[in-house]
C-alpha positions in Angstrom: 75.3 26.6 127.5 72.2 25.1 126.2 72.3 21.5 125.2 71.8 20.7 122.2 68.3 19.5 120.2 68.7 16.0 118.9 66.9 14.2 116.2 67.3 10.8 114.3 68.2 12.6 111.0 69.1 15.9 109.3 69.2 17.3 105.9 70.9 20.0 104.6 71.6 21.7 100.9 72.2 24.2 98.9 75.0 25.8 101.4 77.0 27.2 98.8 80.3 27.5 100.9 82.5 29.3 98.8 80.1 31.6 97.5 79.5 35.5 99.5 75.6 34.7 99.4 76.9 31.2 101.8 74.8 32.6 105.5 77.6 30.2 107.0 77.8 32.1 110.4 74.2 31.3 110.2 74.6 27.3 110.2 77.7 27.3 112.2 74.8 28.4 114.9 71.9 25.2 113.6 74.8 22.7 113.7 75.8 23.8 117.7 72.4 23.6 118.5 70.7 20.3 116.7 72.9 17.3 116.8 71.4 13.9 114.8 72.2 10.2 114.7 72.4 10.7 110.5 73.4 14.1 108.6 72.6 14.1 104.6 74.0 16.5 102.7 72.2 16.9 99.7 74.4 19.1 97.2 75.6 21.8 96.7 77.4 22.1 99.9 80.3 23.6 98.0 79.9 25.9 95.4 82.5 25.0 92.5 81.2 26.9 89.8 82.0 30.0 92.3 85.5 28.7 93.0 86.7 28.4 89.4 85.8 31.9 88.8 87.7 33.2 92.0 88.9 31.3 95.6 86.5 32.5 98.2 86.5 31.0 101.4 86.1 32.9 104.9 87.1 31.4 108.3 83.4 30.8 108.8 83.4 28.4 105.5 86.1 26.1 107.2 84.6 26.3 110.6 81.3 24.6 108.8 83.3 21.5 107.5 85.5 21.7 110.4 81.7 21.2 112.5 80.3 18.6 110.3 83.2 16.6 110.7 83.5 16.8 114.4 80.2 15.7 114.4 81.5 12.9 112.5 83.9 12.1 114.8 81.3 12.2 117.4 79.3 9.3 116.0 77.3 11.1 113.6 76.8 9.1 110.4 76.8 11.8 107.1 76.7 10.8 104.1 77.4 13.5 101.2 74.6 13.8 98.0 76.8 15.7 95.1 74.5 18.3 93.5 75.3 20.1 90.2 77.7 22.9 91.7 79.8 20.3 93.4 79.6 17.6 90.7 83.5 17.4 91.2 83.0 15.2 94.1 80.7 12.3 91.3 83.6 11.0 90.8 84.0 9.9 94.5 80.5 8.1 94.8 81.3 4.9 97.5 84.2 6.4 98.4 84.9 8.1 102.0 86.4 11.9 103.2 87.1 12.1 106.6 84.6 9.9 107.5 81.8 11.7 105.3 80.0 8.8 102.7 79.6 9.9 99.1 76.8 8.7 97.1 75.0 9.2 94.3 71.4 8.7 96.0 70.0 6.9 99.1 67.2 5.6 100.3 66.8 6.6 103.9 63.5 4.7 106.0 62.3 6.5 108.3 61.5 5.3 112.5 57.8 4.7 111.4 59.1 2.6 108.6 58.6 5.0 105.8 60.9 4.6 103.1 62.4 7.9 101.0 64.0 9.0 98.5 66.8 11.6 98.8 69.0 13.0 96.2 70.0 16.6 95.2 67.5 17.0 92.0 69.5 18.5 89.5 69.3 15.2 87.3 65.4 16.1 86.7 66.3 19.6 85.7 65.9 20.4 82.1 68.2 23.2 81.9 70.8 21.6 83.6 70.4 18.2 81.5 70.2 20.3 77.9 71.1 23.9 78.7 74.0 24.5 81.0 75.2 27.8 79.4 71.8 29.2 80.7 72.2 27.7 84.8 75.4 29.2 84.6 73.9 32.5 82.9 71.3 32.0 85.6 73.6 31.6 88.8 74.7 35.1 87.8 71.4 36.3 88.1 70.8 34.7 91.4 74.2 36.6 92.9 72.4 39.9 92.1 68.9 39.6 93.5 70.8 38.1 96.6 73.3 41.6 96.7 69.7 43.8 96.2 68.0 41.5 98.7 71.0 42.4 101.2 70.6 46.5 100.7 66.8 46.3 101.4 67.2 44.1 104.4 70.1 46.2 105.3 67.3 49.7 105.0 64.6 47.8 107.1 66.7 46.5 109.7 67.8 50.2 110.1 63.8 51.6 110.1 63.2 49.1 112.9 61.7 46.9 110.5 61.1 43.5 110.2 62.6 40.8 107.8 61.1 40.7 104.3 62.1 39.5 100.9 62.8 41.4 98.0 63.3 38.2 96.2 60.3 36.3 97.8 57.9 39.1 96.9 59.5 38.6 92.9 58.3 35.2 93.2 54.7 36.3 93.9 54.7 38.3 90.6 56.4 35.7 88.4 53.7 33.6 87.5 56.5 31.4 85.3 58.5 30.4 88.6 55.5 28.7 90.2 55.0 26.7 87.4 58.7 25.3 86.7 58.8 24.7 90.9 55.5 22.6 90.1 57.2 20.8 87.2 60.0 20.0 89.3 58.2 18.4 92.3 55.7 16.7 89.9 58.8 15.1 88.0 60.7 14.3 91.9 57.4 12.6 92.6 56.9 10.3 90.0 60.5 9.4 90.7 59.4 8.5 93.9 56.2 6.5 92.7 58.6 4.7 90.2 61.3 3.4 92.9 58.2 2.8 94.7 59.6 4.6 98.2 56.7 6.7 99.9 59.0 10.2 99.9 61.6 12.1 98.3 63.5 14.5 100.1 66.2 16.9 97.4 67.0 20.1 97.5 68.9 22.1 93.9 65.4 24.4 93.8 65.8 26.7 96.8 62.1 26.3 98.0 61.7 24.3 101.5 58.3 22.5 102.0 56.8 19.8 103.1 53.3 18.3 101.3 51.9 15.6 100.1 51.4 15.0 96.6 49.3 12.5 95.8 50.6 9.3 97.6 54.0 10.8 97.9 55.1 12.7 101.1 57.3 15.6 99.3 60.2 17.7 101.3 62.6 19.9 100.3 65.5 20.9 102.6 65.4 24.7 101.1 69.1 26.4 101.3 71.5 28.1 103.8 72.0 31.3 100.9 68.9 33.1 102.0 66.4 31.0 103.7 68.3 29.5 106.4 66.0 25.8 106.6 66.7 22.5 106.7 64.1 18.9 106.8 64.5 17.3 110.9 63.5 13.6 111.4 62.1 13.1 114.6 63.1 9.7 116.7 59.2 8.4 116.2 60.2 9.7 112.0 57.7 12.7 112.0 59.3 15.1 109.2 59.9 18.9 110.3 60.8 21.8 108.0 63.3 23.7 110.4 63.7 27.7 109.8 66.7 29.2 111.2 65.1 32.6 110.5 67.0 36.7 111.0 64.7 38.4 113.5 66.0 42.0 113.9 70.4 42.6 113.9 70.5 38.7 115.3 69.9 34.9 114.3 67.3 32.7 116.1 65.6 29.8 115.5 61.8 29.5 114.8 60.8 25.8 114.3 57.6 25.1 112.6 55.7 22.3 114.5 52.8 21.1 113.0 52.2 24.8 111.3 51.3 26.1 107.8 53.9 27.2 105.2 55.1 30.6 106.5 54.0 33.7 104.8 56.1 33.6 101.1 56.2 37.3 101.5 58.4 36.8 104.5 60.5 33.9 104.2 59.7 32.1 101.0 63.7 31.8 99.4 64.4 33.4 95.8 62.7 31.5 93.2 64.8 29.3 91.1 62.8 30.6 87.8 64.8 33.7 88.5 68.0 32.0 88.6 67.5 29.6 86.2 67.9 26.6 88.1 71.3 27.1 89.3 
């Protein structure tokens, strides 16, 4: 059995347990292999829109929590971001499950002494703030470009071909999505600039990166529906976007040292402008 990677800090969101589109087998197999000294969870872990409409939950949903809070057990400090699909737990902020911290937001400083930002997002998402009727119209949405992305993926892993998203590819064409994804990073950013921390790590948008804008070093954990990422802190604080990528009928890790984006047409996650920010 190989030992496990370890790093200073982990963040993970947008797991959507309780949901069909949740690739929990998927980080059942990150968390055995990368341990950290801090886990953030940054919303949207659980999926409470989902559940009201209809209980949902595999063996492979409880063996996640039942992972993460070994880990807690273990040492691991994690401390629990609500995002807007598991806004049930906002009423909980400084309160404790199982070990697991809730709060609101953090501020999380790096080994290098960098000081960031981390929180789910939602709260600087217009349609969530003034138009919930659409996220939820939207979330609908999202369920069926995941279902088609599944039957493609399903006839190229068949042909001997390799991974590629249906969804991903949309994004190229919908000019729209790249904009609101700018609008949301810009608007994270000058969050970030305002509390005068020098990063912001959320998730809520589905899009995992890792850039600087302007002054501001901007990360996005990306999710565990399609994607499969999540943002490592190193033990000298160097920030990794981690891909825990599908290559052919298995799961395997690809991690992305030092290298570019990957190629959207490949791995880039569905864009929220299709889903309406949900």
């Amino acid at each position: 059995m190989t030992e496990a990677q370890t790093y200073r800090t982990l963040f993970i969101s947008d797991v959507h347990l309780g949901t069909k589109a949740c690739q929990a087998e998927a980080l059942l197999g990150f968390l055995r292999d990368h341990d950290a000294d801090t886990i953030y969870l940054i919303g949207d872990i659980i999926d409470g829109w989902a559940l009201k409409g209809g209980w949902y939950w595999p063996q492979a949903h409880n063996d996640v929590v039942q992972k993460l809070l070994r880990k807690g057990r273990k040492g691991a400090r994690i401390i629990y971001l609500p995002g807007n699909h598991d806004e049930f737990l906002r009423g909980y902020y400084g309160t404790h499950f199982g070990g697991i911290e809730v709060q609101e937001t953090a501020i999380h400083e790096s080994a290098d002494g960098k000081r960031y930002l981390v929180l789910h997002g939602d709260a600087f998402d217009f349609v969530i703030r003034h138009a919930r009727w659409l996220a939820h119209l939207g979330d609908t949405a999202y369920d069926v470009a995941i279902f088609l992305n599944r039957i493609v993926t399903g006839v190229r892993r068949r042909l001997g071909l390799p991974y590629w998203s249906l969804s991903a590819w949309a994004k190229l064409k919908v000019k729209n999505a790249v904009s609101v994804i700018s609008k949301f990073e810009d608007a994270l950013t000058r969050e970030a600039e305002r509390q005068e921390v020098q990063g912001v790590i959320c998730g809520h948008i589905h899009h995992a990166t890792s850039r600087e804008i302007g002054a501001v070093h901007y990360l996005n954990s990306g999710d565990w529906v399609e994607s499969c990422t999540a943002i490592a802190e190193h033990h000298d604080g160097r920030m990794e976007v981690i891909h825990w990528m599908r290559q052919g009928p298995g799961l395997a890790s690809r991690r992305m040292r030092g290298a570019p984006e990957p190629d959207e047409a490949d791995t880039t996650p569905v864009p929220i402008a299709a889903r309406q920010w949900a």
